[in-house]
N, C-alpha and C positions, 0 to 999 in steps of 0.2 A: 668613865675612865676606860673602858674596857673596849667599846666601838673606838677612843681615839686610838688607844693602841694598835686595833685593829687596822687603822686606815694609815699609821705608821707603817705596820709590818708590810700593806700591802705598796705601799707607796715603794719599800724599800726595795723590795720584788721586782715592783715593775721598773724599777731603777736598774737591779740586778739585771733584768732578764733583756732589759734596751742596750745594757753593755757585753754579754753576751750576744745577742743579736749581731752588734755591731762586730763584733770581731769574728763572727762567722759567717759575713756578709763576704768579707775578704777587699773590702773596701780599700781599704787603707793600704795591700797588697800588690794593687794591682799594676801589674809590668809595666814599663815603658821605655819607648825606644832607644835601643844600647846595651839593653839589662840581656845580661844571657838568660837564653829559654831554658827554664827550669825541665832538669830532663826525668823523663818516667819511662816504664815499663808496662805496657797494659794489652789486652787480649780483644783482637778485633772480634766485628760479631759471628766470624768463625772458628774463633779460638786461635787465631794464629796471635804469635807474640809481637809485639809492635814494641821496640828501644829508640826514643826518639836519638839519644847520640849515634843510633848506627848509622844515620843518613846524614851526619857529618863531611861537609864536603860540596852537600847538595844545600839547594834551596827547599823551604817546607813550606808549603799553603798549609797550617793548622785553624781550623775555624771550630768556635763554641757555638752551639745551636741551642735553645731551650729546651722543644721535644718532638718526637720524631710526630709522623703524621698530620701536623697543624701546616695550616696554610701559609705561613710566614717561612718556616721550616724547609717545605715542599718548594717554596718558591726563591729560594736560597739554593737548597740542591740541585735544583732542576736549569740551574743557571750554571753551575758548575759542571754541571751531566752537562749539557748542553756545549761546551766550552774545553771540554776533558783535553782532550786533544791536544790542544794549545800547551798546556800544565804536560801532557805526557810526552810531546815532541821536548819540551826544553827539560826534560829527565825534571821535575818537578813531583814530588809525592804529593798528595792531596789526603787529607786526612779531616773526620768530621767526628765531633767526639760531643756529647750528651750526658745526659744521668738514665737512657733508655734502657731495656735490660737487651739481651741477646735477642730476645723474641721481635721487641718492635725495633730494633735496628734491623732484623733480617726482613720483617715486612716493608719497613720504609726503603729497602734498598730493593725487596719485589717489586711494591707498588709504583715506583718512580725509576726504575731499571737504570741507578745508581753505577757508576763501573768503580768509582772508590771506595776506600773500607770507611767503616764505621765504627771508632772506637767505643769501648768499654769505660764506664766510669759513674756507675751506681750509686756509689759514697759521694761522688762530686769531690773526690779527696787532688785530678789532677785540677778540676774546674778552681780551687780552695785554692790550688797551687799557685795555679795563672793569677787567679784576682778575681775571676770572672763569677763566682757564687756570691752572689749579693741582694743584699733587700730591692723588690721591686712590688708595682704596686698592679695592679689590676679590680676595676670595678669599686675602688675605696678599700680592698682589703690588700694587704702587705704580704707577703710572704719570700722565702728565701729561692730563687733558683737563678740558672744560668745566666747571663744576658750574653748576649748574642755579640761576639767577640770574634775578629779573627788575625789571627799572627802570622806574621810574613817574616819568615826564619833563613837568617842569611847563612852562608856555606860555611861559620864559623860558629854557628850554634845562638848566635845574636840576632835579637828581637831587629829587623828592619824598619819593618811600617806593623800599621796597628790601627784596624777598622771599627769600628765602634767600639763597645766600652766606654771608659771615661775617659781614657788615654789613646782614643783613635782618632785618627788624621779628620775622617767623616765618618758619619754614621753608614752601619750597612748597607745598601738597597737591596733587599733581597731580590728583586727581578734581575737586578745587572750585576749585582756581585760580581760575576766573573768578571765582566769589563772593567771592575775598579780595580781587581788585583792585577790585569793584562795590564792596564794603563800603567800602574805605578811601576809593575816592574820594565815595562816597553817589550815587553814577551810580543816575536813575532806572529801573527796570524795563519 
């Protein structure tokens, strides 16, 4: 009697802990085009403060990256570094936000000589916000982090277009990134 209880208690655990999971994946949150950009506050990895409502008016390139220094990552920013220009002639902010700490957002913006900032967000509390912290899998084992997200923020604080996630037009390409957000929005060259 005592091991079936046991395989009860456990059973109801892992019952528990798959619905938590699930609701801290952010799943079931996740924006879609129209929904206003949920607005925060947060400290780039200078400590300067970032208020997404102050750039109200403007268009926003906001993109989720998983983490700083991996290859996918590098090859995502390095396509935006490469393309800045484009984003800074049409007054566009460009903003790339993580769970990194100060540290490796200031290396990743050394090693890849980055000219945009790099937001703060350690808790993953704006990532939880968006929708964008969710179960993902690697090698057979599961675990919770960013997916690789990016929101195209119209002059009126509403979600535009919307690049991977679950709710993006296509998935990312991290080499050409930039071109997919030039093209949607027909930003000139």
């Amino acid at each position: 009697m005592a091991k079936f209880k046991s395989l009860v208690l456990n059973v109801h655990i892992g019952d528990f802990l798959t619905i938590i999971n699930y609701v801290l994946q952010g799943d079931s949150n996740m924006l879609e085009k129209g929904d206003q950009a949920p607005d925060f506050t947060t400290p780039t990895e200078n400590g300067k403060e970032i208020k997404l409502s102050s750039f109200k008016g403007r268009k926003i390139f906001l993109f989720f990256y998983p983490k700083d220094n991996t290859s996918g990552c590098q090859a995502e920013a390095c396509s935006i570094r490469d393309n800045y220009d484009v984003f800074e002639k049409s007054d566009i902010p460009v903003f790339g936000i993580s769970g990194g700490t100060e540290k490796s957002h200031k290396s990743f913006i050394k090693k890849n000589n980055l000219p945009f900032p790099l937001l703060m967000d350690e808790e993953f509390e704006i990532a939880k916000l968006y929708g964008v912290y969710q179960k993902k899998q690697m090698y057979g084992k599961e675990y919770l982090g960013i997916v690789r997200t990016t929101f195209l923020i119209d002059e009126q604080g509403k979600i535009e277009g919307i690049f991977g996630g679950t709710a993006g037009i296509e998935k990312v390409k991290t080499k050409t990134h930039a071109d997919q957000i030039i093209n949607f929005w027909e930003l000139k060259l």
